[in-house]
N, C-alpha and C positions, 0 to 999 in steps of 0.2 A: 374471536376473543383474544387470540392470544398476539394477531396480528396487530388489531388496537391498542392493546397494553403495550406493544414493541414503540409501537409508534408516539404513543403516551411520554415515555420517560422518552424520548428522543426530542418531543417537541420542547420537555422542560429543560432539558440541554439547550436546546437551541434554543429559547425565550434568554436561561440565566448565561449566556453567551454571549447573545444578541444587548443582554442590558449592560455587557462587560465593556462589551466596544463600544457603545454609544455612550457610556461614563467616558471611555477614556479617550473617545473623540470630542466632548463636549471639553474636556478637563483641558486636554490640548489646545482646542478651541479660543479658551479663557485663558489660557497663557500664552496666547500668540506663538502656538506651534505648529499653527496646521496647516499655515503656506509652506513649511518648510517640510512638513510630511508629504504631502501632494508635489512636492518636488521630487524627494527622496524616491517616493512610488512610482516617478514617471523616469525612473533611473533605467538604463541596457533596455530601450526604445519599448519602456512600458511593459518589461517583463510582469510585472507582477500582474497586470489586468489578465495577461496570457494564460498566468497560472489560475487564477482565479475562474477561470473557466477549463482549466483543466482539469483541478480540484473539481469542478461540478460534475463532469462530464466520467472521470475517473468514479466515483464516488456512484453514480449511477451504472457504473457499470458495476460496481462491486455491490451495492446493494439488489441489483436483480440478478446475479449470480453468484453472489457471494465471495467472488475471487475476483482480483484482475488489476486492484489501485494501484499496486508496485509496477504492473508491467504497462499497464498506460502510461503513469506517470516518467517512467525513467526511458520508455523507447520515445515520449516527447520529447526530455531537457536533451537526452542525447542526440536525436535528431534535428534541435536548436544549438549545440555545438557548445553543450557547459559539459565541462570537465568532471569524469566519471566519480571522483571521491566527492565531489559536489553537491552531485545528481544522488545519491543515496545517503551523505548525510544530509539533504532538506529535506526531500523524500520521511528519513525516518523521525526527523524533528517534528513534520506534518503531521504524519503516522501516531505519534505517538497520545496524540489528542482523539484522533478519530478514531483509533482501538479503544482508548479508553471508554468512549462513549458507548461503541457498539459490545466492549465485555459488559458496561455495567447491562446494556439491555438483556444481553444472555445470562448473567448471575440471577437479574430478578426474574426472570423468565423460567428460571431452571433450566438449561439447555446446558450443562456444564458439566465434567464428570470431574471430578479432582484427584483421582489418580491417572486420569488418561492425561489434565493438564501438567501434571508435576514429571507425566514419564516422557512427554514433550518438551516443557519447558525448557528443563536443566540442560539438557544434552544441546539444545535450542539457544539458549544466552553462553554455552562454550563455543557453539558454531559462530553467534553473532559478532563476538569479540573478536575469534581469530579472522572472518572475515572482514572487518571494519578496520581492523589493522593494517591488513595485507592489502585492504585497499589504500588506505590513506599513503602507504609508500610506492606502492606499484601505480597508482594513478595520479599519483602526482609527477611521479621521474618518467614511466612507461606509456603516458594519455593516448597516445595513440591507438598502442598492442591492446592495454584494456579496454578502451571503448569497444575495439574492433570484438575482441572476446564475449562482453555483455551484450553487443549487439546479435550474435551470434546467437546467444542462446536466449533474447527474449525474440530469435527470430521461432527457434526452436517451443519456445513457449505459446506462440502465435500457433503452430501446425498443431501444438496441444488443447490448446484452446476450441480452434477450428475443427476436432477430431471428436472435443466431447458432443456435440451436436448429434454424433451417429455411434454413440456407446450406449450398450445395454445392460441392466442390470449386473453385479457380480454373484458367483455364490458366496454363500453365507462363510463356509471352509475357508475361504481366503484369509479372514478377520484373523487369524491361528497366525499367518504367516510373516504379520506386518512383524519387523522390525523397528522398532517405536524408539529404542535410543539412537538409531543408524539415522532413524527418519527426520531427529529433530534437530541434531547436530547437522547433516546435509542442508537440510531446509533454511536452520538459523544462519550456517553460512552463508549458502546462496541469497538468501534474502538481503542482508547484511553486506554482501560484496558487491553484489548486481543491482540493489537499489528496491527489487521484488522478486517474488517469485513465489514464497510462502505458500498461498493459498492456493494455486495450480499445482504446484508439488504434493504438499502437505497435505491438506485440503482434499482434495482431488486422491489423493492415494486413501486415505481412509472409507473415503464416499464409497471406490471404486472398491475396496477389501472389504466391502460388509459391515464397516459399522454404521449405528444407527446416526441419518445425517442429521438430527436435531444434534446429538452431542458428539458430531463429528464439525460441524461448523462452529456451535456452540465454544469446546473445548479447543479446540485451534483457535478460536478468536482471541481466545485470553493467552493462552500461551505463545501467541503474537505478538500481544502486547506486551507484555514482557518482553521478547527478545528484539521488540521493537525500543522499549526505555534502556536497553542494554546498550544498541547498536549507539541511538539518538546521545549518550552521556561519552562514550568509547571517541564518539567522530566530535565531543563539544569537547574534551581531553588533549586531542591529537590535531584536531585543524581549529577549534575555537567557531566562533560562530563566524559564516560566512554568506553572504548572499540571501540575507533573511529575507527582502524581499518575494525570492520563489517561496521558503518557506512561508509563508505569512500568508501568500495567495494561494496555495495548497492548502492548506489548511481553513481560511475561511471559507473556499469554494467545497472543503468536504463536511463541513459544518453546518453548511447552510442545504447541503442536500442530506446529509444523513438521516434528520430526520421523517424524511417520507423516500427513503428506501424499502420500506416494508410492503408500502402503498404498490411500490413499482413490482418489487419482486410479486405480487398479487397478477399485475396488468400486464407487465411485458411477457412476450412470448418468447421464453429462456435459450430454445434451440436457434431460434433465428437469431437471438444474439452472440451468440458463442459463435455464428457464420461469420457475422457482420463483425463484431470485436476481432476475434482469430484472424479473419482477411486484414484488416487495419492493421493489428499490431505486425503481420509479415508484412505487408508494404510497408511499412515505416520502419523496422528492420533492417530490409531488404536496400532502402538510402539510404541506410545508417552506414552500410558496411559497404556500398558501393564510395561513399563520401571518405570513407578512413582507408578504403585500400589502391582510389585513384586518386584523391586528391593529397 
């Protein structure tokens, strides 16, 4: 029932979505602009068809595990060779549509706690900002050092990933020990600097301390989104809009899968993914840093 309903207000996202582009490809259409978008699109040898299927493919994985978009999507553009402050302000432009979607499904779902989001949130949009900052100068003058850095630790997010496969339950005592303002400031940063990370940190630390995972995904979803509209206004501030194309195709590749996420998380077998994702994101990684520290 309650996977139906998930899947319900997802499919009216995607329908009142789906009539948004088709107005404004018809509208274009009728004013003779849409040789010139089908140009614009087939711009850095059809980046954006790339993204569009990365968008799909990210988007499935985070709907049958609940984590994973940031670090698909940024160990791809970094392993195609976009420049790191790039790679996380399209990333959170993307993001910022596909949170929204998947908080409103956990507001009307009730899977939300509102003091566990506000004691993640805050401390969350302070990480996001000084992150987004620090990148927008460090990866614009440093590109090299930073790639090499991000690559590193979604190589490190990859052995996390690949690890939860063979975790077992926590005690419930642990729930006592999280640190929740440390939690959401680290998270908003890293999320915010690196492009992802959020839901394998964040996420993943609450599941693993005991709290209950309906309002442990629930409750992180939203306080994502948020420091995801944080990071997404911070990088449109400081670099202005850039390379919307990757954005554009992230975004409709996780749009058009969100809503039958629910579906998957039901069908796919979760442990075999966290093998199969966790090996992928360390290979691609694993190029990333070999490519920035011999080339």
């Amino acid at each position: 029932m309650v996977i139906s309903r998930k899947i319900q207000i997802r499919l009216n996202v995607l329908f009142v979505t789906t009539v948004i582009l088709l107005i404004t490809v018809f509208s274009m259409y009728e004013l003779g602009y849409l040789d010139d978008l089908l140009t614009i699109l087939a711009k850095d040898n059809h980046i954006f068809y790339w993204m569009l299927l990365v968008g799909v493919f990210a988007e499935i994985v985070a709907g049958s595990m609940g984590m994973g978009y940031g670090v698909i999507c940024t160990t791809t553009l970094l392993l195609l060779n976009i420049p790191p402050h790039i790679v996380s302000a399209s990333i959170h432009s993307a993001e910022s549509f596909t949170t929204a979607a998947g908080s409103i499904s956990h507001v009307r779902l009730k899977n939300v706690s509102k003091s566990l989001v506000k004691k993640l949130a805050i401390p969350a949009v302070i990480g996001a900002v000084i992150g987004a900052v620090c990148l927008t100068y460090l990866g614009e003058y440093y590109a090299k050092i930073t790639k090499t850095i991000i690559a590193f630790y979604t190589l490190y997010l990859g052995f996390q990933i690949f690890s939860n496969a063979f975790k077992e339950k926590q005690n419930k005592s642990l729930k006592k020990k999280t640190n929740l303002t440390r939690l959401g400031v680290i998270g908003g940063f890293i999320d915010s600097f690196a492009g992802g990370g959020w839901g394998p940190l964040v996420t993943g630390t609450l599941i693993k301390n005991a709290f209950t995972p309906r309002f442990a995904v629930g409750s992180s979803t939203v306080a994502k989104f948020i420091l995801t509209i944080t990071a997404a206004v911070t990088f449109f501030f400081t670099l202005g809009i850039q390379h919307w194309n990757i954005i554009l195709g992230l975004l409709i590749g996780g749009i058009i899968t969100a809503p039958f996420s629910a579906m998957l998380t039901a069908k796919l077998p979760v442990k075999k993914m966290f093998l199969i994702i966790g090996l992928l994101v360390i290979v691609m990684s694993s190029i990333t840093i070999y490519k920035s520290v011999f080339n």
